[in-house]
Structure formats: C-alpha cells, structure tokens
C-alpha positions as a Python dict, from the first residue, in 0.01 Angstrom:
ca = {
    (1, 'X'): (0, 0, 0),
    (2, 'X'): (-371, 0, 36),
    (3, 'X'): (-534, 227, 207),
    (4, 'X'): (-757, 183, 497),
    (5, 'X'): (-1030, 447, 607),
    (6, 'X'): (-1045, 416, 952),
    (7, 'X'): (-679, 584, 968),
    (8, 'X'): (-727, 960, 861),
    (9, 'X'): (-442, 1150, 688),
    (10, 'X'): (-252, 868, 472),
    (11, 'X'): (-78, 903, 194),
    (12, 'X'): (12, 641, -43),
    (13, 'X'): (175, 603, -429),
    (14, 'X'): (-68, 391, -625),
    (15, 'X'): (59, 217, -904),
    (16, 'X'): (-113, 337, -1312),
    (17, 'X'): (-409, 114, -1363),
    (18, 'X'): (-514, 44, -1034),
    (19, 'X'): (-905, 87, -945),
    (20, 'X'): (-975, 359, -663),
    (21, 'X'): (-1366, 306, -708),
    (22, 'X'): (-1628, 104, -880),
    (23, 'X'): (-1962, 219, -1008),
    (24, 'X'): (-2256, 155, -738),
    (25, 'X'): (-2004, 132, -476),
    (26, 'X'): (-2016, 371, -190),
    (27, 'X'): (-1686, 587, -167),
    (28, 'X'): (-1500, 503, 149),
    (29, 'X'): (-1224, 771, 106),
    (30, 'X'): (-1144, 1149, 28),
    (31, 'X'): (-889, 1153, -140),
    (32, 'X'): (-659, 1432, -266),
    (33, 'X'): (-496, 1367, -547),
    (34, 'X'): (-98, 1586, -539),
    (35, 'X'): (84, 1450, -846),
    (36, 'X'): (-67, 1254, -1176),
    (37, 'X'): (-379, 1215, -1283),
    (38, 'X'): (-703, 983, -1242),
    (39, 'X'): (-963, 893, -1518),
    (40, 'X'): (-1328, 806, -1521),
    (41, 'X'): (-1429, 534, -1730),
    (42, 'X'): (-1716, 356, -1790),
    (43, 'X'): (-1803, 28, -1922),
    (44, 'X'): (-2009, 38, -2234),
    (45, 'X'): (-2169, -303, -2318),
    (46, 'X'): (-1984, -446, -2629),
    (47, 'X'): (-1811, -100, -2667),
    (48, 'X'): (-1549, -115, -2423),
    (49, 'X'): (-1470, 145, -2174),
    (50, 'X'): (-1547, 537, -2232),
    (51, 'X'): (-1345, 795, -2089),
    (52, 'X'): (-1582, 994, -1862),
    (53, 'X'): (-1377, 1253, -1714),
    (54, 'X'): (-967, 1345, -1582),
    (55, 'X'): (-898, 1499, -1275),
    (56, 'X'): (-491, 1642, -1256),
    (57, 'X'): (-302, 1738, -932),
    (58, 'X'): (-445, 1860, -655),
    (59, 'X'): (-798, 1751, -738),
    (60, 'X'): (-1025, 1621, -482),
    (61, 'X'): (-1217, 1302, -533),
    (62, 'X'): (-1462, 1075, -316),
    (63, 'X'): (-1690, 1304, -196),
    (64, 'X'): (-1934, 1068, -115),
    (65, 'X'): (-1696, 972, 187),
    (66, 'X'): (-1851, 1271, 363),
    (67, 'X'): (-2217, 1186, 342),
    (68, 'X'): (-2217, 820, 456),
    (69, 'X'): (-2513, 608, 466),
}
C-alpha cells in the first residue's frame, strides 16, 4: 500500500527493502515508525552503499514534511 500525503493519519506495513526517501528529494511524509527498523544508506561511488544511520520503533522520520517549500 503506498502511501499518499494528502490523507493524514495512515498507517501502512511496508515490505524490507523498500525506499521511503531518496537523497535531494523533498520529504513528503512524517512518518512514525511503531515496529522494525529503517536504515540510512548512502551510495558511495564504486564503493557501494554505506550504512549512515538506524532508527528502531517508535522513531520519527521525515521531518522535512513540516517545513515545505
């Protein structure tokens, strides 16, 4: 189920691997993470990905979704 931002108070199971956000791209959604976990990563040129950060339950991510521009 995707989710859409012009409907407030969703929740939604998103399958492991699936991309919430990409870099440069301006966060749409605040999103409140209850169960599991989310990682950061970041693309290294001809190194990968890097593992940037992990947020757990009841994290909050998408803050940008408050200060649109």
């Amino acid at each position: 189920m995707a989710l859409d931002a012009s409907k407030p108070l969703q929740q939604a199971q998103i399958p492991a691997g699936t991309v919430l956000f990409e870099a440069g791209t301006d966060a749409s959604l605040l999103t409140i993470l209850h169960k599991g976990e989310v990682v950061a990563l970041n693309r290294l040129y001809r190194q990968g990905k890097r593992r940037l950060y992990r947020l757990g339950p009841n994290s909050v991510l998408g803050f940008g979704a408050l200060n649109p521009s």
